[in-house]
C-alpha positions in Angstrom: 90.0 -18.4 -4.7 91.5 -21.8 -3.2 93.4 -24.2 -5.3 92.0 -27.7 -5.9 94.5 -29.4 -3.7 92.9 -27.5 -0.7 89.3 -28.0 -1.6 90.4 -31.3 -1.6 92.1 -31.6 1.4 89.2 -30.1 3.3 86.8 -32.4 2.2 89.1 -35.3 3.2 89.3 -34.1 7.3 85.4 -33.7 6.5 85.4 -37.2 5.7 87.9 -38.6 8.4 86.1 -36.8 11.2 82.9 -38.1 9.6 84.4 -41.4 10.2 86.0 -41.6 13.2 82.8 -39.8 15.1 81.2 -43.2 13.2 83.3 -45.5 14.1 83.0 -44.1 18.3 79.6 -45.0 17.8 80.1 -47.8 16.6 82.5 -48.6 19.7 79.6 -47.4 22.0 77.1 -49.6 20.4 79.7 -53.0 20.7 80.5 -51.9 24.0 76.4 -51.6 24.8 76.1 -55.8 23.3 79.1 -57.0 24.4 77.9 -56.1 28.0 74.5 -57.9 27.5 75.8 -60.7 25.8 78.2 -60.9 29.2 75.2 -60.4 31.4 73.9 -63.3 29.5 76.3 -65.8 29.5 76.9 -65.2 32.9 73.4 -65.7 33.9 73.1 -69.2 31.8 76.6 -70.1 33.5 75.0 -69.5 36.7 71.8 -71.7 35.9 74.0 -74.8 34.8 76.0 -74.1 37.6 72.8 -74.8 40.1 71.4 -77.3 38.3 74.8 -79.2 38.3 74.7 -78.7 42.0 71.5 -79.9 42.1 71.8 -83.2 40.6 75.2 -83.8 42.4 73.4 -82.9 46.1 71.2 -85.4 45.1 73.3 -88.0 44.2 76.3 -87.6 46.7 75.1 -90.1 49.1 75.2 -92.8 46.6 78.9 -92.0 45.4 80.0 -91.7 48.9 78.5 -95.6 49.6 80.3 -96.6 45.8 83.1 -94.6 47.0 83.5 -96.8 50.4 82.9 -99.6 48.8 85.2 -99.5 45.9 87.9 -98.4 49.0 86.8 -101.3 50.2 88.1 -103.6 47.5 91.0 -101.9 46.8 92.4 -102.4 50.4 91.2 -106.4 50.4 93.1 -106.7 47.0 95.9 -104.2 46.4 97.3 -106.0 43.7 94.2 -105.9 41.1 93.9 -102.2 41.9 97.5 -101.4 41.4 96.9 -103.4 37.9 93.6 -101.7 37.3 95.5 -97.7 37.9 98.1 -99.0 35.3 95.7 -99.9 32.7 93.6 -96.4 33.4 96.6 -94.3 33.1 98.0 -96.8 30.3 94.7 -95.5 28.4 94.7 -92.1 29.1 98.7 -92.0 28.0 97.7 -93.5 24.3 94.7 -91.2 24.0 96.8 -88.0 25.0 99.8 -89.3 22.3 97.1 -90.7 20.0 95.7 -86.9 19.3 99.4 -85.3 18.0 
């Protein structure tokens, strides 16, 4: 006859094996989401991605024509731009230190 201990014992690898072929399919079944849930995001990545592209095709031959002209007025008064870059990259400074 077998001692307690051993019955015991048995019936804990019972358990563990139980568990771990559990726990693999578990695994299986995350891996299975995870991969649709990539799919996914990818997919609505790639929608905002053409709708972005979209709007800016649209809109690029209007910020070309501001881009020219602000050019413009930076060349015909260097001085007010060269204030007007301080003061940006003043503000962008305090905001950057303001957040630690």
């Amino acid at each position: 006859m077998a001692s307690l201990s051993n019955i015991s014992d048995i019936d804990l690898e019972k358990q563990v094996a139980a568990l771990s072929r559990e726990l693999a399919a578990l695994r299986k079944a995350m891996s299975r989401r995870g991969g649709a849930y990539y799919e996914d995001g990818r997919d609505a990545a790639s929608d905002y991605y053409s709708h972005l592209a979209g709007y800016l095709g649209d809109a690029l031959p209007a910020i070309r024509k501001q881009g020219r002209a602000i050019e413009k007025t930076a060349r015909d008064h260097p001085a007010t731009a060269a204030a007007v870059g301080l003061v940006v990259v003043g503000l962008v400074a305090s905001l950057l230190l303001s957040r630690r």
